[in-house]
VMD Tcl script that draws the C-alpha trace (Angstrom):
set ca {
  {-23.62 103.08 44.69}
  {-22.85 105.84 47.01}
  {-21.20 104.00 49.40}
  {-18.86 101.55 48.47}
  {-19.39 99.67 51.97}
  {-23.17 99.38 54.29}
  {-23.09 101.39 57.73}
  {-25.92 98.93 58.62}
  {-25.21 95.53 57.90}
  {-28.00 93.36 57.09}
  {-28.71 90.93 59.83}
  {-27.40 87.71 59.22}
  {-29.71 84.83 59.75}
  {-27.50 83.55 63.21}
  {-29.19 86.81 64.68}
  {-32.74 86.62 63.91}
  {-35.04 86.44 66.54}
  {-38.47 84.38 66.45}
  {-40.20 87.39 65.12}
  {-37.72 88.32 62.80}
  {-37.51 85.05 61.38}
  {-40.88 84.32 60.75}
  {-41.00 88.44 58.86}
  {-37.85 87.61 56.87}
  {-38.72 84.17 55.97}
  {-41.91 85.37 54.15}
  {-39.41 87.51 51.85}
  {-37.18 84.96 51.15}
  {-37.29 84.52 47.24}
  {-34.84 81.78 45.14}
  {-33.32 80.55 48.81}
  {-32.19 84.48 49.32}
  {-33.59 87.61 51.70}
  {-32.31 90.96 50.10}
  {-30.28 92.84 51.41}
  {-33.25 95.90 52.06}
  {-35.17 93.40 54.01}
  {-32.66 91.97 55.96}
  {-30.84 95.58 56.79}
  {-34.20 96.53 58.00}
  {-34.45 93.18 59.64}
  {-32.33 95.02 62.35}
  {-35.48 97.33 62.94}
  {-38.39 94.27 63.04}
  {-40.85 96.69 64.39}
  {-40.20 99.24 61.57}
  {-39.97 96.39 59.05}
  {-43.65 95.02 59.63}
  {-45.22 98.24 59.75}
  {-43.34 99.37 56.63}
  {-44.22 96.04 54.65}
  {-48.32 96.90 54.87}
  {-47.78 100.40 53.23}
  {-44.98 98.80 50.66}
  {-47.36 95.69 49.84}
  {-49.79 98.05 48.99}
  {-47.73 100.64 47.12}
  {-46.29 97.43 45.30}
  {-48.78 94.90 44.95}
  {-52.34 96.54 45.60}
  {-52.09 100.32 43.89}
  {-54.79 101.51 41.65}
  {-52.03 102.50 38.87}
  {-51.21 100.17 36.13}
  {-48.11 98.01 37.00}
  {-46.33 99.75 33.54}
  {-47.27 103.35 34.95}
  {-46.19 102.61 39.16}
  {-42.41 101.05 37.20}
  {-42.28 104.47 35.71}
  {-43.12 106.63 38.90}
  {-40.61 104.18 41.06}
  {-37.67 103.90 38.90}
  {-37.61 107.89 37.97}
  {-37.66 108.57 42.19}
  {-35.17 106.16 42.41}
  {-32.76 107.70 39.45}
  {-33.82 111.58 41.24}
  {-32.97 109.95 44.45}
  {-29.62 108.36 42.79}
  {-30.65 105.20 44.97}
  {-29.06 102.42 42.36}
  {-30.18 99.88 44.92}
  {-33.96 100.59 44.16}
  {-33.05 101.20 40.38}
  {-31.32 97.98 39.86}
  {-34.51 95.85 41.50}
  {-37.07 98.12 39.85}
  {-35.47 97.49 36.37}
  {-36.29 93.92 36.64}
  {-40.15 94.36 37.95}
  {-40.36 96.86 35.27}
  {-39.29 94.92 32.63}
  {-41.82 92.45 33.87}
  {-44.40 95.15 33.92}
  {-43.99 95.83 30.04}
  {-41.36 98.77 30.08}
  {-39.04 98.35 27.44}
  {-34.81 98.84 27.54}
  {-35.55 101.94 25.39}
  {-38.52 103.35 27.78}
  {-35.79 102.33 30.60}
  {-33.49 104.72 29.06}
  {-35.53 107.45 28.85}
  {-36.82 107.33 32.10}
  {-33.07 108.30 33.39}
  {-33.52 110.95 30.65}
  {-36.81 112.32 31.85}
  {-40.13 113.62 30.90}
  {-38.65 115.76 28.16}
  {-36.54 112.86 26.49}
  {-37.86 112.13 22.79}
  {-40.38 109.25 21.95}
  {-42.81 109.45 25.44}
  {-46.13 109.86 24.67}
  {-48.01 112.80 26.28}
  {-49.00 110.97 29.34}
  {-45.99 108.94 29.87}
  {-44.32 112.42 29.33}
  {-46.40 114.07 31.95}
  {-46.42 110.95 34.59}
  {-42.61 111.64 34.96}
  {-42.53 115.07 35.34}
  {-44.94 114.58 38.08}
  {-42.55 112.82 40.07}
  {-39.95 115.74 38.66}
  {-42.31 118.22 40.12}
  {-42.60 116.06 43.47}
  {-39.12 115.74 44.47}
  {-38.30 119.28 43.25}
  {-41.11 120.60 45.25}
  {-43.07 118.36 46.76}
  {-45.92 119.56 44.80}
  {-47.47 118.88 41.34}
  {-47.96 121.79 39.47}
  {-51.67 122.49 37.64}
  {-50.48 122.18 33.96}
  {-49.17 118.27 35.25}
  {-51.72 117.48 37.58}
  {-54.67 118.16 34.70}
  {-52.81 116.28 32.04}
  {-52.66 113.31 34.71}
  {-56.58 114.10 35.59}
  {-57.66 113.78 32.63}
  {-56.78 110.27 32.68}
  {-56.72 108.89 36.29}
  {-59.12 109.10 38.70}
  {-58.62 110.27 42.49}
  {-57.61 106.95 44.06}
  {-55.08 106.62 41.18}
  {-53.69 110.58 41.42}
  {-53.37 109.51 45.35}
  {-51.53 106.34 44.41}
  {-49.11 108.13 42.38}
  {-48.34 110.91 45.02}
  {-47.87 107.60 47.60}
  {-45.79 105.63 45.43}
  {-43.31 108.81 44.89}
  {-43.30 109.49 48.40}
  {-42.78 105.84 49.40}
  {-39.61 105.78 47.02}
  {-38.20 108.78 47.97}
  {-38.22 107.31 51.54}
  {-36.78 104.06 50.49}
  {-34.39 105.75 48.72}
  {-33.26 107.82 51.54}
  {-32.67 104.46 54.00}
  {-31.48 102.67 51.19}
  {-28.59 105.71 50.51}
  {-27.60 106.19 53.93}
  {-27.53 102.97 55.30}
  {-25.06 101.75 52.58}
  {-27.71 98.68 51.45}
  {-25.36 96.93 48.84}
  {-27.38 96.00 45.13}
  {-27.01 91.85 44.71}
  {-25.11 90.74 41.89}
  {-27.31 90.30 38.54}
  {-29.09 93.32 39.33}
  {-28.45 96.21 36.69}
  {-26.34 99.17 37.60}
  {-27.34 102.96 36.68}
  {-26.92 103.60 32.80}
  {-23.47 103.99 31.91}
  {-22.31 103.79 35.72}
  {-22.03 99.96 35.21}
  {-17.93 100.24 35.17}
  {-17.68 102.88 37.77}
}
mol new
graphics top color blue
foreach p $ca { graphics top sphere $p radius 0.5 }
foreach p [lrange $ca 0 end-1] q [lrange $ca 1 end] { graphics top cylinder $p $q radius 0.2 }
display resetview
Protein backbone atom coordinates (compact mmCIF):
# COMPACT_ATOMS: atom_id res chain seq x y z
CA UNK A 1 0.00 0.00 0.00
CA UNK A 2 1.23 3.43 -0.51
CA UNK A 3 0.09 4.78 2.44
CA UNK A 4 0.45 3.03 5.46
CA UNK A 5 -2.59 5.09 7.05
CA UNK A 6 -6.21 6.56 4.93
CA UNK A 7 -6.38 10.53 4.63
CA UNK A 8 -10.14 9.81 4.18
CA UNK A 9 -11.52 7.61 6.59
CA UNK A 10 -14.34 5.56 5.57
CA UNK A 11 -17.51 6.68 7.18
CA UNK A 12 -18.44 4.71 9.96
CA UNK A 13 -21.98 3.53 10.07
CA UNK A 14 -22.87 6.15 13.37
CA UNK A 15 -22.53 8.83 10.49
CA UNK A 16 -24.60 7.69 7.72
CA UNK A 17 -27.33 9.65 6.72
CA UNK A 18 -30.79 8.20 5.34
CA UNK A 19 -29.42 8.33 1.89
CA UNK A 20 -26.24 7.04 2.64
CA UNK A 21 -27.55 4.23 4.41
CA UNK A 22 -29.90 2.98 2.14
CA UNK A 23 -26.55 3.33 -0.90
CA UNK A 24 -24.19 1.53 1.51
CA UNK A 25 -26.54 -1.01 2.70
CA UNK A 26 -27.04 -2.34 -0.89
CA UNK A 27 -23.09 -3.04 -0.86
CA UNK A 28 -22.97 -4.64 2.21
CA UNK A 29 -21.63 -8.27 1.43
CA UNK A 30 -20.88 -11.16 4.42
CA UNK A 31 -22.27 -8.42 7.22
CA UNK A 32 -19.27 -5.95 5.83
CA UNK A 33 -19.23 -2.51 3.47
CA UNK A 34 -15.59 -2.12 2.03
CA UNK A 35 -13.66 0.14 2.76
CA UNK A 36 -13.92 1.89 -1.17
CA UNK A 37 -17.57 2.15 -0.65
CA UNK A 38 -17.72 3.41 2.60
CA UNK A 39 -14.62 6.08 2.01
CA UNK A 40 -16.71 7.24 -0.82
CA UNK A 41 -19.69 7.00 1.42
CA UNK A 42 -18.34 10.47 2.58
CA UNK A 43 -19.16 11.77 -1.06
CA UNK A 44 -23.01 10.07 -1.40
CA UNK A 45 -23.64 12.16 -4.39
CA UNK A 46 -20.39 11.03 -6.13
CA UNK A 47 -20.95 7.48 -4.86
CA UNK A 48 -24.43 6.92 -6.68
CA UNK A 49 -23.45 8.43 -9.78
CA UNK A 50 -20.18 6.47 -9.81
CA UNK A 51 -22.00 3.05 -8.96
CA UNK A 52 -24.18 3.22 -12.53
CA UNK A 53 -20.91 3.56 -14.63
CA UNK A 54 -19.01 0.84 -12.18
CA UNK A 55 -22.15 -1.63 -12.31
CA UNK A 56 -21.85 -1.47 -15.79
CA UNK A 57 -18.08 -1.62 -16.24
CA UNK A 58 -18.40 -4.61 -13.66
CA UNK A 59 -21.45 -6.40 -14.11
CA UNK A 60 -22.97 -5.42 -17.65
CA UNK A 61 -19.68 -5.04 -20.16
CA UNK A 62 -19.70 -6.68 -23.47
CA UNK A 63 -16.09 -8.32 -22.65
CA UNK A 64 -15.85 -11.74 -21.31
CA UNK A 65 -15.61 -11.71 -17.44
CA UNK A 66 -11.86 -13.68 -17.99
CA UNK A 67 -10.80 -10.80 -20.52
CA UNK A 68 -12.39 -7.40 -18.22
CA UNK A 69 -10.11 -9.46 -14.89
CA UNK A 70 -7.22 -9.08 -17.22
CA UNK A 71 -7.77 -5.35 -18.38
CA UNK A 72 -8.64 -4.40 -14.46
CA UNK A 73 -6.00 -6.10 -12.59
CA UNK A 74 -3.03 -4.96 -15.18
CA UNK A 75 -4.46 -0.97 -14.58
CA UNK A 76 -4.49 -1.70 -11.19
CA UNK A 77 -0.68 -3.26 -11.01
CA UNK A 78 0.32 0.07 -13.72
CA UNK A 79 -1.55 2.15 -11.30
CA UNK A 80 0.31 0.28 -8.20
CA UNK A 81 -3.30 0.53 -6.55
CA UNK A 82 -2.90 -2.92 -4.31
CA UNK A 83 -6.33 -2.05 -3.00
CA UNK A 84 -7.99 -2.77 -6.49
CA UNK A 85 -5.38 -5.65 -7.09
CA UNK A 86 -6.08 -7.48 -3.97
CA UNK A 87 -10.19 -7.44 -4.70
CA UNK A 88 -9.68 -8.02 -8.42
CA UNK A 89 -7.54 -11.19 -7.68
CA UNK A 90 -10.45 -12.77 -6.09
CA UNK A 91 -13.21 -11.83 -8.96
CA UNK A 92 -10.60 -12.96 -11.29
CA UNK A 93 -10.01 -16.09 -9.95
CA UNK A 94 -13.73 -16.47 -10.08
CA UNK A 95 -13.70 -15.39 -13.66
CA UNK A 96 -11.33 -18.38 -14.71
CA UNK A 97 -7.80 -16.63 -14.47
CA UNK A 98 -5.43 -18.88 -13.11
CA UNK A 99 -2.45 -18.11 -10.17
CA UNK A 100 -0.03 -18.55 -13.13
CA UNK A 101 -2.08 -16.10 -15.64
CA UNK A 102 -2.19 -13.87 -12.26
CA UNK A 103 1.47 -13.80 -12.33
CA UNK A 104 1.97 -12.87 -15.58
CA UNK A 105 -0.34 -10.24 -15.69
CA UNK A 106 2.12 -8.25 -13.11
CA UNK A 107 4.70 -9.39 -15.72
CA UNK A 108 2.93 -8.03 -18.74
CA UNK A 109 2.03 -8.57 -22.28
CA UNK A 110 5.52 -9.75 -23.12
CA UNK A 111 5.77 -12.39 -20.18
CA UNK A 112 6.06 -16.09 -21.66
CA UNK A 113 2.98 -18.48 -22.04
CA UNK A 114 0.03 -15.61 -23.15
CA UNK A 115 -1.50 -16.43 -26.10
CA UNK A 116 -1.55 -13.80 -28.90
CA UNK A 117 -4.67 -12.15 -27.81
CA UNK A 118 -4.24 -12.35 -24.17
CA UNK A 119 -0.74 -10.95 -25.13
CA UNK A 120 -2.16 -8.09 -27.06
CA UNK A 121 -5.29 -7.33 -24.54
CA UNK A 122 -2.57 -6.27 -21.97
CA UNK A 123 -0.51 -4.26 -23.89
CA UNK A 124 -3.56 -2.38 -24.75
CA UNK A 125 -4.00 -1.26 -21.39
CA UNK A 126 0.13 -0.79 -21.51
CA UNK A 127 -0.45 1.44 -24.44
CA UNK A 128 -3.45 3.26 -22.54
CA UNK A 129 -1.85 4.34 -19.46
CA UNK A 130 1.44 5.09 -21.27
CA UNK A 131 -0.40 7.17 -23.70
CA UNK A 132 -3.72 7.18 -23.47
CA UNK A 133 -3.95 5.77 -26.84
CA UNK A 134 -3.87 2.27 -28.46
CA UNK A 135 -1.54 2.02 -31.05
CA UNK A 136 -2.69 0.38 -34.73
CA UNK A 137 -0.52 -2.84 -34.55
CA UNK A 138 -2.71 -3.48 -30.88
CA UNK A 139 -5.86 -2.12 -31.76
CA UNK A 140 -6.07 -4.59 -35.12
CA UNK A 141 -4.92 -7.61 -33.24
CA UNK A 142 -7.86 -6.73 -30.67
CA UNK A 143 -10.25 -5.99 -33.91
CA UNK A 144 -9.87 -8.83 -35.27
CA UNK A 145 -11.55 -10.40 -32.47
CA UNK A 146 -13.94 -7.94 -30.71
CA UNK A 147 -16.40 -6.00 -32.06
CA UNK A 148 -16.98 -2.09 -31.46
CA UNK A 149 -19.11 -2.24 -28.30
CA UNK A 150 -16.45 -4.63 -26.89
CA UNK A 151 -13.16 -2.35 -28.16
CA UNK A 152 -15.33 0.57 -26.31
CA UNK A 153 -15.74 -1.60 -23.23
CA UNK A 154 -12.18 -2.23 -22.97
CA UNK A 155 -11.06 1.50 -23.41
CA UNK A 156 -13.97 2.17 -20.42
CA UNK A 157 -12.95 -0.45 -18.19
CA UNK A 158 -9.11 0.89 -18.35
CA UNK A 159 -10.20 4.26 -17.90
CA UNK A 160 -12.60 3.41 -15.05
CA UNK A 161 -9.57 1.65 -13.20
CA UNK A 162 -7.18 4.08 -13.70
CA UNK A 163 -9.67 6.46 -11.95
CA UNK A 164 -10.34 4.12 -9.16
CA UNK A 165 -6.97 3.66 -8.80
CA UNK A 166 -6.16 7.23 -8.49
CA UNK A 167 -8.97 7.79 -5.42
CA UNK A 168 -8.13 4.61 -4.13
CA UNK A 169 -4.05 5.80 -3.94
CA UNK A 170 -4.59 9.10 -2.62
CA UNK A 171 -7.18 8.73 -0.30
CA UNK A 172 -5.18 6.04 1.65
CA UNK A 173 -8.34 3.29 1.21
CA UNK A 174 -6.81 0.42 3.40
CA UNK A 175 -7.08 -3.46 1.52
CA UNK A 176 -9.30 -5.81 4.19
CA UNK A 177 -7.56 -8.59 5.61
CA UNK A 178 -7.79 -11.95 3.37
CA UNK A 179 -7.37 -9.98 0.41
CA UNK A 180 -3.98 -10.80 -1.50
CA UNK A 181 -1.15 -8.34 -1.46
CA UNK A 182 1.00 -7.40 -4.73
CA UNK A 183 3.36 -10.41 -5.75
CA UNK A 184 6.20 -10.62 -3.59
CA UNK A 185 5.17 -7.30 -1.64
CA UNK A 186 3.15 -9.58 0.75
CA UNK A 187 5.98 -9.04 3.68
CA UNK A 188 6.69 -5.48 2.92
Amino acid sequence: MRLKQPRVLPLPESEWDADTKETLEALRRDGHVYNIFATLGRHPKLLKKWLVFGNHVLFKSSLPAREREMVILRMGWLCRAEYEWGHHVAIGKEAGLSSDDIRRIAAGPDAPGWNPFDAALLRAVDELHADSFIGDTTWKALAARYDTQQLLDLIFAAGQYTMVSMALNSCGVQLEEGYERFPNEAEG
